[in-house]
C-alpha positions in Angstrom: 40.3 37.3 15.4 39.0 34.0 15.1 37.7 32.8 11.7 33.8 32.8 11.9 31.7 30.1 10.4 28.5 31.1 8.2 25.8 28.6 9.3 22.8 28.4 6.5 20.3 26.2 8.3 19.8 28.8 11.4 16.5 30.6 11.6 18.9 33.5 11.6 20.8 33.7 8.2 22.8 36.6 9.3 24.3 34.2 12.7 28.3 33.1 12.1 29.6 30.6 14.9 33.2 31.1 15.3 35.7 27.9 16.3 35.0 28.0 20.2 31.4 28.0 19.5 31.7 24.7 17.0 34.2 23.0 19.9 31.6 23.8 22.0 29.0 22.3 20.2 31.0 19.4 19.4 31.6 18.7 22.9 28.0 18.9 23.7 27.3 16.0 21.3 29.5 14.0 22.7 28.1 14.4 26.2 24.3 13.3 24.9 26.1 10.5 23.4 28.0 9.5 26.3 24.8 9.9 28.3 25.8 12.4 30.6 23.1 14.5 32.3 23.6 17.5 34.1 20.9 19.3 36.6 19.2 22.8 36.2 21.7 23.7 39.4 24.8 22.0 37.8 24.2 24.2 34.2 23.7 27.4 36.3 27.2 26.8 38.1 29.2 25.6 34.5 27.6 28.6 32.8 28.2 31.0 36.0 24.7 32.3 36.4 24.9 30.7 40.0 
């Protein structure tokens, strides 16, 4: 099981993020920095609601 992360400055104090969920994160940051924009269409596909 993956080791889960407590996170203090969530509105939920009882929330853990595990390691996918920080690589995740960290990855997003890096696309805002990099400028990269996706559309409502292109989320829905990546995120398999579509």
């Amino acid at each position: 099981m993956p080791q889960l992360v407590k996170k203090t400055k969530m509105c939920n104090p009882d929330a853990f993020l595990d390691e996918q969920d920080l690589k995740d994160i960290a990855e997003s940051q890096e696309a805002v920095r990099q400028g990269r924009v996706y559309t409502h269409e292109e989320v829905g596909k990546i995120l398999g609601f579509r």
